[in-house]
C-alpha positions in Angstrom: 102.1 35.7 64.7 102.2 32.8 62.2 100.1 30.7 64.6 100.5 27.5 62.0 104.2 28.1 61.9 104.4 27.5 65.7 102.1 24.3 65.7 104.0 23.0 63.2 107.3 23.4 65.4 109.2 25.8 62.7 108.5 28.5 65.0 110.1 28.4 68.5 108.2 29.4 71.7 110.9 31.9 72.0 110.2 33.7 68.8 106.6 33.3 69.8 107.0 35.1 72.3 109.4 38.0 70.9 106.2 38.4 68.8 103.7 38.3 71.0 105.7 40.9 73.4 105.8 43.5 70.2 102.1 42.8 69.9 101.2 43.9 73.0 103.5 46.9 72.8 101.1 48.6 69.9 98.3 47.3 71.4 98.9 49.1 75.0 100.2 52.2 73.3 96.8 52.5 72.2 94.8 51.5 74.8 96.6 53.6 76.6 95.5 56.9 74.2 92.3 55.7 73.7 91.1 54.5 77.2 93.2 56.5 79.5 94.8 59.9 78.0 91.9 61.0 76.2 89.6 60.3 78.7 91.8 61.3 81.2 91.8 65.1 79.4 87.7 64.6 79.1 87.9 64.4 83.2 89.7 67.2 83.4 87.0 69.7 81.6 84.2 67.6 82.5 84.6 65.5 85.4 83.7 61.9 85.7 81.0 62.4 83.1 83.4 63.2 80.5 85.4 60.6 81.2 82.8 58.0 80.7 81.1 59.8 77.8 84.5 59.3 76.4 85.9 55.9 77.2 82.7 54.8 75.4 82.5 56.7 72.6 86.4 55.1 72.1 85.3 52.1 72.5 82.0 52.3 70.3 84.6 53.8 67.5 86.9 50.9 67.7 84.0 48.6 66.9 82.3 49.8 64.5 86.0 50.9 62.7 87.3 47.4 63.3 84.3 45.7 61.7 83.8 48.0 58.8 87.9 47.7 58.2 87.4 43.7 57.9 84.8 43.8 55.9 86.6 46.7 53.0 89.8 44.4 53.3 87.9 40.7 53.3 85.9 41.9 50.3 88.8 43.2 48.6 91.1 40.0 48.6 88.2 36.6 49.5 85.0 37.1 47.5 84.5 34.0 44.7 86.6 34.2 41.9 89.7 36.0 43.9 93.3 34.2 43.7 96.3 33.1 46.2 99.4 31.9 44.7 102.7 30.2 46.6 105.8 31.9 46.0 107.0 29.3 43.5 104.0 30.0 41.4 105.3 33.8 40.8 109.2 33.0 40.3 109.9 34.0 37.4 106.6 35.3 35.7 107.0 38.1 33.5 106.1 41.9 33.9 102.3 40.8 32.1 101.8 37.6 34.0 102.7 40.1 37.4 99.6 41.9 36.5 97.5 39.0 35.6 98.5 37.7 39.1 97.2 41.1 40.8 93.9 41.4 38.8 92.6 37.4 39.9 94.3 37.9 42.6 91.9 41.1 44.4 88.2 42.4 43.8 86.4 45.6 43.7 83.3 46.8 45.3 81.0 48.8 43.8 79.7 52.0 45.2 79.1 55.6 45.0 81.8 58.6 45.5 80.8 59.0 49.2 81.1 55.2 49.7 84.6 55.1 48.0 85.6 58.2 50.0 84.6 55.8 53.4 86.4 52.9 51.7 89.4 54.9 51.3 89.6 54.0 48.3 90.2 50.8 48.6 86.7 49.5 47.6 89.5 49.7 43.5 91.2 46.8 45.2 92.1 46.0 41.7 94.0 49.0 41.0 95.5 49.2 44.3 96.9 45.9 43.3 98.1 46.9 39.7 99.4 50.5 40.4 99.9 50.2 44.4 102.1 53.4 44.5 99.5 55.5 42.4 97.2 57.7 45.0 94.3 56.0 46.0 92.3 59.3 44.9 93.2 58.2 41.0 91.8 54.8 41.2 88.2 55.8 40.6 89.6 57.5 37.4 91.6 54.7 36.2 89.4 52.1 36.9 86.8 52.5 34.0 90.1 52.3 31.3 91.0 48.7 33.7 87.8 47.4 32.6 88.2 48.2 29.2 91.8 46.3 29.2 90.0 43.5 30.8 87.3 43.4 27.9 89.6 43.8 24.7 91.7 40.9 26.0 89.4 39.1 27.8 90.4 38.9 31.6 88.5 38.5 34.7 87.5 42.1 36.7 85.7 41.0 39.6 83.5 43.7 41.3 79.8 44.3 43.1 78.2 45.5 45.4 78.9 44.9 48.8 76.1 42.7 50.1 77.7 40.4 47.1 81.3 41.2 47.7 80.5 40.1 51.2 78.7 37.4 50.9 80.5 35.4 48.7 83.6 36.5 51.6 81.4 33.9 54.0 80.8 31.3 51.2 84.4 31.2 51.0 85.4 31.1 54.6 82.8 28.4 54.5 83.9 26.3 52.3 87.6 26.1 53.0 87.0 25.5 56.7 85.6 22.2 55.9 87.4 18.8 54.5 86.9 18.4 50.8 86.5 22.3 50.3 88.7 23.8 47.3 88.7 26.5 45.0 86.3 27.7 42.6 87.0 27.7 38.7 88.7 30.3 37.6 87.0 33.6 36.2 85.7 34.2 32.7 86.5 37.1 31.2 84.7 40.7 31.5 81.7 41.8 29.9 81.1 45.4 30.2 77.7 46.1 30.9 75.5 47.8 28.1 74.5 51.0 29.8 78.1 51.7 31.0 79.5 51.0 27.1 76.5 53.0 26.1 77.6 55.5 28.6 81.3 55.5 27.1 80.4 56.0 24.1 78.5 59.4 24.5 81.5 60.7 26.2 83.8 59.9 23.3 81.3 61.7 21.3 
């Protein structure tokens, strides 16, 4: 909706509400589904009971989906360390400063195969950002040859776990919100830890 775009008076209350009107289109198409038709068909097998039993186990799904969706997304682009740039900072950057940009620019979260598979993926934020048209089943394969990039030239690769991840998502929001608050100093470069190098190396062998 570009809400600062309107209070600023570069947005008309016309276009505000063009938006607003297209908004509430997707959102009623699936209310509609999800509060009406699929309860509706519940009634039909089951009566009022089913109908109930399924309006709230909609409505229970949409929670939890909506809060564990913000928190994949908010940890893969606003954790410390994680970049925004303006437009006129990436005119004319070349193809390696385009991937510099993407790396500072997202985070990682680590985690096991099932929690990557409930992530979809996109706990490699990093790799989604370098190779967005790859499939998202090839970043967990890719990701360990990243790091390696990162560490021969020495470039940022932010990633941990998601108490972290998250965490540092609030000290961000935090400190931005209030007057004075800026960004944090950029990244240092990766370090691989020891037991994962270790862990390399046996497989070369």
């Amino acid at each position: 909706l570009d809400l600062e775009a309107h209070r600023k008076g570069d947005k008309s209350n016309k276009e505000m509400l063009h938006d607003l009107k297209g908004v509430w289109g997707k959102a009623w198409l699936q209310i509609k589904k999800d509060y009406l038709a699929f309860p509706g068909l519940s009634a039909l097998a089951f009566g009022k009971r089913g109908f109930k039993a399924t309006f709230w186990a909609n409505f229970t799904a949409n929670i939890v989906r909506n809060i564990w969706s913000h928190s994949i997304i908010f940890c893969g682009h606003f954790p410390d360390q994680t970049f925004m740039f303006t437009e006129e900072e990436a005119q004319d950057e070349s193809r390696g400063a385009w991937y510099v940009r993407q790396l500072i620019g997202a985070a990682n979260i680590d985690g096991g195969p099932f929690f990557h598979v409930m992530a979809g993926n996109l706990s490699f934020q990093v790799e989604h950002h370098l190779y967005p048209d790859m499939p998202s089943s090839r970043y967990q394969q890719i990701a360990p040859r990243v790091k390696e990039i990162c560490e021969r030239y020495g470039l940022p690769y932010n990633t941990g776990p998601l108490r972290k991840q998250w965490g540092t998502v609030q000290r961000t929001i935090v400190r931005l919100a209030f007057p004075g608050g800026g960004p944090r100093p950029k990244p240092g470069p990766y370090v691989m830890p020891a037991e994962e190098k270790a862990e390399r190396e046996r497989r070369r062998e």
